[in-house]
N, C-alpha and C positions, 0 to 999 in steps of 0.2 A: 504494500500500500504506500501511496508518494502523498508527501503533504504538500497541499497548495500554499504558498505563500501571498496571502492577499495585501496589498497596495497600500500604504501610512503614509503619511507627511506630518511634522510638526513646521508648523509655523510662527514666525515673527520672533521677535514684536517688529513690526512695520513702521520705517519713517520715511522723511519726506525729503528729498534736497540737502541732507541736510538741517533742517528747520525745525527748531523747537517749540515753535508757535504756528500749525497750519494754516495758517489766513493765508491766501492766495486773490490774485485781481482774476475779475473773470477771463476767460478765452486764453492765459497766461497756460504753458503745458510745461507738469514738474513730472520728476521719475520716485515713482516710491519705491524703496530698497526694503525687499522680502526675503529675510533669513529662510529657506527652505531645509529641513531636516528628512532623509530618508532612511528611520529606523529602522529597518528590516534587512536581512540578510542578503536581497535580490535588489537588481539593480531595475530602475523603473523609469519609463516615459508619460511624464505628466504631462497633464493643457491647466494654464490654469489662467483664470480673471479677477483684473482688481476692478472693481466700480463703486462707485458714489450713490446710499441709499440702496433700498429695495428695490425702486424704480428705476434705477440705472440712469441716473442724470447725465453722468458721465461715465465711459469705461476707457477701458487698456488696450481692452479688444484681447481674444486668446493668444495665450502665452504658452510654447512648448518648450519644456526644458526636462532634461534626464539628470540623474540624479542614482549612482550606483552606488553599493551596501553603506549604509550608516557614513554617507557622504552629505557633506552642508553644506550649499551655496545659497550667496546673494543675489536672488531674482529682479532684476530690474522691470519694472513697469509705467511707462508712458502714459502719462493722463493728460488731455486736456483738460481743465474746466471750465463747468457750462457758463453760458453767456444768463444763468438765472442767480442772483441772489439767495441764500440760505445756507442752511448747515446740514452736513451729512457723515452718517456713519460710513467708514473705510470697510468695503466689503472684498473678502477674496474668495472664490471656490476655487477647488482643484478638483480637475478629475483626472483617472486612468479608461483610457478608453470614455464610453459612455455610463461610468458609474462615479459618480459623486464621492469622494472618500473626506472629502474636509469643506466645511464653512466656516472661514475666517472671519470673526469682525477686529480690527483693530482697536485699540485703548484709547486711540483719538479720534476725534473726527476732524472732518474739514470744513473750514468754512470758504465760501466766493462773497466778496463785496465787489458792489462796484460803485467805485467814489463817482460824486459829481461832475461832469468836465461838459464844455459845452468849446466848440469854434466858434468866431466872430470871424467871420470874410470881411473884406473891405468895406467902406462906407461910400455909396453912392451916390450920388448928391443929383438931385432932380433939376 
């Protein structure tokens, strides 16, 4: 009889640019750096996605990375932020193939402001 070895990941903790305080400007795209953990004695190809909220305001878009026995890397992920004002929980899944193995939420979340700015063009005189 062979044992299967089913698919783990430990995650994070997740930051941001570098950045101790996530407030970011809208449309502005930072990289969140995701400690990836593969506890298990087999070595494995993930997909995984970071996004902003349950409703996916913003995402990463899928992330493939391998990751072989009880090997750790830093996953980089690309987000832009939305062009909406508010605050969001940092979410990640990973899957192996099409089975779900982890749901991440981050210890921080994000916020988007968008300060007031306005153009003035020339003054045209009648």
């Amino acid at each position: 009889m062979q044992t299967q070895i089913k698919p783990q990941i430990r995650i994070g903790p997740v930051f941001f640019d570098g950045n101790a305080d996530p407030v970011f400007d809208y449309g502005t795209t930072h990289v969140a750096h995701a400690p990836m953990t593969n506890p298990t004695p087999a070595a494995f190809t993930y997909n995984g996605e970071l996004y902003l909220g349950p409703g996916k305001v913003a995402t990463s878009g899928v992330k493939t990375f391998s990751l072989a026995p009880g090997e750790t890397k830093v996953v980089d992920f690309a987000i832009t932020m939305p062009n909406v004002e508010g605050t969001w929980p940092v979410l990640i899944d990973v899957f192996v193939g099409v089975d779900l193995i982890a749901a991440y939420q981050a210890t921080e979340d994000v916020s988007v402001v968008i300060a007031p700015a306005i153009d003035i063009g020339p003054i045209i005189w009648d």
